[in-house]
C-alpha positions in Angstrom: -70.0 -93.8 113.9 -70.4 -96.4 110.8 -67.7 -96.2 108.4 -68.5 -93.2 105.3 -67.6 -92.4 102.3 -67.3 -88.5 100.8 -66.5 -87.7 97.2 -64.8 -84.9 96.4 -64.8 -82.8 93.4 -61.4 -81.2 92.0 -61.6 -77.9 90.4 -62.9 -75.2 92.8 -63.9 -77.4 95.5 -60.9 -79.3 96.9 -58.1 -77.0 94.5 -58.2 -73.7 94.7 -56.2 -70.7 93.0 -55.2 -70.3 89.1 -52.4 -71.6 86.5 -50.6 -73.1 89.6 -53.0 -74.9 91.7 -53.3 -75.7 95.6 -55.1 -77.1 98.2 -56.3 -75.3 101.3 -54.3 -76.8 104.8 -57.7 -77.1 106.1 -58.9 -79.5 103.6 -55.8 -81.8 103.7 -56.4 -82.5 107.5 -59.9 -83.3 107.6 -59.6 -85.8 104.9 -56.5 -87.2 107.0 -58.8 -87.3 110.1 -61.2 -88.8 108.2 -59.3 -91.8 106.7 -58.1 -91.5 110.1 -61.2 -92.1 111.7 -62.1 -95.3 109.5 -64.1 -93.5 106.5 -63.1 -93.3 102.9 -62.0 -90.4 101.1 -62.5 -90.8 97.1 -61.9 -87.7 94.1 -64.8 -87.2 91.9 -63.9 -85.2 89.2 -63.7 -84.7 85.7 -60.1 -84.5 85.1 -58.0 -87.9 84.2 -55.0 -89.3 85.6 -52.9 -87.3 83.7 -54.2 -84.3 85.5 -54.5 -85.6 89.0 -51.3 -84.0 90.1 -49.0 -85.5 93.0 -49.5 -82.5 94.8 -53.3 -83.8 95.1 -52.8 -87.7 95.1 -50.6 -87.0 98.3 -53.5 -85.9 100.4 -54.5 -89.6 100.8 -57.3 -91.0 98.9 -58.6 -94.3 98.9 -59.5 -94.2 95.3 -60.3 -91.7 92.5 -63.6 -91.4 90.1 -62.3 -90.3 87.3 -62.7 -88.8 83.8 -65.9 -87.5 85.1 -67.3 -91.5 86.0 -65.2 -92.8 83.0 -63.2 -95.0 85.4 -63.4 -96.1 89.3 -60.2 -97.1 91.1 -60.2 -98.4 93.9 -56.9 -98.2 95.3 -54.3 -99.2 92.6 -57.3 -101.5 91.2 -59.4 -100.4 88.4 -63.3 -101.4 89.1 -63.9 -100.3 85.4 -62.5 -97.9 83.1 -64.9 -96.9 79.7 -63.0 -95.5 76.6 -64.1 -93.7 73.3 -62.7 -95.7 70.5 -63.3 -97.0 67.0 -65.7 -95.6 65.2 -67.3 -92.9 68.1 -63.4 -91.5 67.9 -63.9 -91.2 64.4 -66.8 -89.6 64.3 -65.4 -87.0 66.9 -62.3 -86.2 65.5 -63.8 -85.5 61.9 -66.8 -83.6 62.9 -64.6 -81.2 65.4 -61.5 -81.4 62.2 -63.8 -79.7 59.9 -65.8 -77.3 61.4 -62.6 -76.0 63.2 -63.0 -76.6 67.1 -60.4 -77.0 69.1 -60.6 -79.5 71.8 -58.4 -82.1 73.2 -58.3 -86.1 74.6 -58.0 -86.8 77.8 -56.6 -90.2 79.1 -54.7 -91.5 81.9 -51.1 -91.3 80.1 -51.4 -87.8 79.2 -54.0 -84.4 77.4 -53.5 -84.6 73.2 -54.7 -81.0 71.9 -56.0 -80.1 68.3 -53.5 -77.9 66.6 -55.0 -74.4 67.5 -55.7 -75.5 71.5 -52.6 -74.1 73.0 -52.6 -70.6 71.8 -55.9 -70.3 72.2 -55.6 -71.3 75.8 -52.4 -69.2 76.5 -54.6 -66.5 74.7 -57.1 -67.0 77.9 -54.8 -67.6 80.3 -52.0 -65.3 79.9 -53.2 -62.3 77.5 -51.2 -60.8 75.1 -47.9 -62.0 76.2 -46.3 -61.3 72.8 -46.8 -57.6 73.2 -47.8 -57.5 77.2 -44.8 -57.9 79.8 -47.2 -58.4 82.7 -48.7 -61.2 79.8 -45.0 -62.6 78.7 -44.5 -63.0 82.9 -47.1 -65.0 83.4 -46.5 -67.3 80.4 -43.0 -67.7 81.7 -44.4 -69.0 84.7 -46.3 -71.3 83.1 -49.8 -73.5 83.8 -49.9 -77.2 85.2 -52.3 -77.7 82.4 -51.0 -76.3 79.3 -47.8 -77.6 79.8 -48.5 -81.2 79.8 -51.0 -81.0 76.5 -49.4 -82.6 73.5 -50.3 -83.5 69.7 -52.9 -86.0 68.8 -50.7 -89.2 68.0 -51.5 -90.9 65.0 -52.2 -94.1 67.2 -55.0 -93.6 69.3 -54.5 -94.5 73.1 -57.4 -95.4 75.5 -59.3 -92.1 75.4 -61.6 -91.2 78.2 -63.0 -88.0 76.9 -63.0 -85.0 75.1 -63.4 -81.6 76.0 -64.3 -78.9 73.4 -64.5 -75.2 73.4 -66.8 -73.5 72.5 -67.6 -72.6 68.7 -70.0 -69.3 68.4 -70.9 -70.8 64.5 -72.0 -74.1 66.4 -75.3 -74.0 68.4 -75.5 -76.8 71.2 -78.1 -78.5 70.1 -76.1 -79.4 67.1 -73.8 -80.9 69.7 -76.3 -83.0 71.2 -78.4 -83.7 67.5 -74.9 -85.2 66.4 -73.6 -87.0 69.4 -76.5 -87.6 71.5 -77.3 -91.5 70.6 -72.9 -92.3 71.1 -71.8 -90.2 74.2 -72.8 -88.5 77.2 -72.7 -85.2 76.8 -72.4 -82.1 79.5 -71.6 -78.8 79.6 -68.0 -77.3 80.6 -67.3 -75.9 83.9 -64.4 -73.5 82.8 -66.3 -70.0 81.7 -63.5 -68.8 79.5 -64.2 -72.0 77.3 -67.9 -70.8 76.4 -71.4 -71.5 77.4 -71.3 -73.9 74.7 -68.1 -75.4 75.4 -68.4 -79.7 76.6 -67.3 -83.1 77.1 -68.1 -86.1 75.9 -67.7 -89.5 77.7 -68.8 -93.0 76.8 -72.3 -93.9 77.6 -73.1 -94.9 81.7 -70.1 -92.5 82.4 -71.1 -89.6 84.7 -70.3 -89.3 88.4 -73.3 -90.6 90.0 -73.3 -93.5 88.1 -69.6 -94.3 89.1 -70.4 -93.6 92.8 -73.5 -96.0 92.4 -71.2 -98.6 91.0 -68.5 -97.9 93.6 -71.0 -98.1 96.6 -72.6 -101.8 95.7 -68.8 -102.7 95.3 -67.6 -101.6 98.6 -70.7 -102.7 100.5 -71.5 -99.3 101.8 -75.1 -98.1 102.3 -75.9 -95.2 100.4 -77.4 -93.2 103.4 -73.6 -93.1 103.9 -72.3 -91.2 101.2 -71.1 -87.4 101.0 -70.0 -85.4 98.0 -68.9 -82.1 97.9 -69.2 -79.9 94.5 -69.0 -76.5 93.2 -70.3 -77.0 89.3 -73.3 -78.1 87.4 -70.9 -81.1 86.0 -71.6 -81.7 89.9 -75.6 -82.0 89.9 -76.2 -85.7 89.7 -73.6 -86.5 92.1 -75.0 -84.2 95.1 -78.8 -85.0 93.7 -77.4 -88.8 94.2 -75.1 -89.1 97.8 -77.0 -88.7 101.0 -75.4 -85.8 101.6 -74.9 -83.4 99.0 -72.9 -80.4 100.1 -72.0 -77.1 97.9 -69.5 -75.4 98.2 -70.0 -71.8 98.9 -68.7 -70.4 95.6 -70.3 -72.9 93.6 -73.0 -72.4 90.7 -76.7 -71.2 92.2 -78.2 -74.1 90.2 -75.9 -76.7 92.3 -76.6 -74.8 95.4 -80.1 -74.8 94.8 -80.5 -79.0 94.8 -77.8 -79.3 97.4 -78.5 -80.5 101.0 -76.5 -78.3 102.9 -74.4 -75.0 101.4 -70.4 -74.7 103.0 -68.4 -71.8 103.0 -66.2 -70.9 99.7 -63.2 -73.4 98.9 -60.8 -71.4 99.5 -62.2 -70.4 103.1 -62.2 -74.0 104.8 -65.4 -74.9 103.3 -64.6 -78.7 103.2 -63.3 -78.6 106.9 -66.5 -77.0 108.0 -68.5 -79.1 106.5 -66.6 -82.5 107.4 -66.6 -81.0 111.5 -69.8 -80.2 111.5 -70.7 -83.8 110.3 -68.2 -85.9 112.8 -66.2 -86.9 109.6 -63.1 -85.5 111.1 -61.3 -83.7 114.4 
């Protein structure tokens, strides 16, 4: 069999479960049997460095596409790596400053939240936990996400995006009317942060585009790509591999354009898939 590449997605494809995360068994031994068997094994997915957890990295990847296509590395080698800076970071911080999101900047050395993020996301996550025990137990437990989000330094670092909950006085196609012509701009994934919750990314920074990049790189044909996905984030990756697989919990719009439907994540889904297509024992 000619050497392959998959692509996978992170949240509700190959990680599974809620505050603390995990990866189904199944999952880590077919992408071991793939490498195993001579393919590559890349992430896709929106999340940065800083969120790509050990726990994950220690599958065994051959690379990552990151920040949602902001960046492609390729090992310990960075093919190219896009930022939001100068006066596109100005123009985002003061707009989301004064009409009162909250959002937060991703890059690869760490998440920097507006001032109101964190107890509006322990709100979400955990409930009531001042007045709720059940609430208060689960905040003491804590979440691999908001415990690693910190202030917005005064010096900005290489951003790759920004994520933004939603704001019901803010329609979204104010969103796009006033970043449209500096950023790409998509929806969020994560339902409690609102239909009209996003992220914005530098321009030429989405996942197919990264994978296209990636591919003429690497010398691999694209009638020999596979990507798994669960979102609509998702859509122009599985529209782009030859292989576009959904997950079986995944949106009914990305199941609707993908190739081929798996079981849920959480239910060997990526195994299945993988057997079914010789990528792995």
């Amino acid at each position: 069999m000619e050497k392959s590449i998959i692509f996978f997605d992170v949240d509700g494809t190959l990680v599974t479960g809620g505050p603390r995360e995990q990866i189904p068994d199944s999952a880590v031994r077919a992408i071991r049997s793939a490498r195993a068997k001579g393919h590559l094994c890349y992430l896709c997915t929106g999340r940065s460095a800083a969120e790509i957890y050990p726990f994950i990295l220690d599958v065994g990847f051959d690379g990552v596409i990151g920040a949602g296509g902001s960046y492609v590395q390729i090992g310990t080698e960075m093919l190219y790596h896009h930022v939001i800076g100068g006066e596109s970071l100005r123009l985002l911080r003061d707009y989301f400053d004064s009409r009162g999101f909250d959002y937060y900047l991703e890059s690869n050395e760490g998440l920097f939240g507006s001032t109101g993020l964190v107890p509006r996301l322990e709100r979400m996550l955990y409930g009531d936990w001042e007045h709720d025990p059940a609430a208060r137990r689960r905040k003491e437990a804590g979440s691999d996400f908001i415990d690693q989000i910190r202030p917005i330094p005064a010096s900005p670092v290489p951003y790759n995006k920004a994520s933004f909950l939603e704001n019901p006085e803010v329609p979204w196609e104010e969103i796009e009317r006033v970043f449209g012509e500096r950023f790409t701009i998509i929806r969020h994934t994560v339902p409690a942060f609102g239909e009209n919750s996003g992220e914005l990314t530098a321009p030429d920074s989405d996942k197919a585009y990264a994978i296209g990049r990636l591919i003429r790189h690497l010398g691999i044909p694209r009638e020999n790509t596979y990507a798994f996905g669960d979102g609509m984030n998702d859509a122009r990756m599985i529209r782009y591999v030859a292989h576009g697989i959904a997950m079986g919990n995944a949106k009914e719009g990305l199941k609707a354009i993908a190739d081929e439907v798996t079981a849920d994540a959480g239910q060997d889904g990526i195994y299945l898939a993988m057997k079914k297509h010789g990528l792995c024992d």
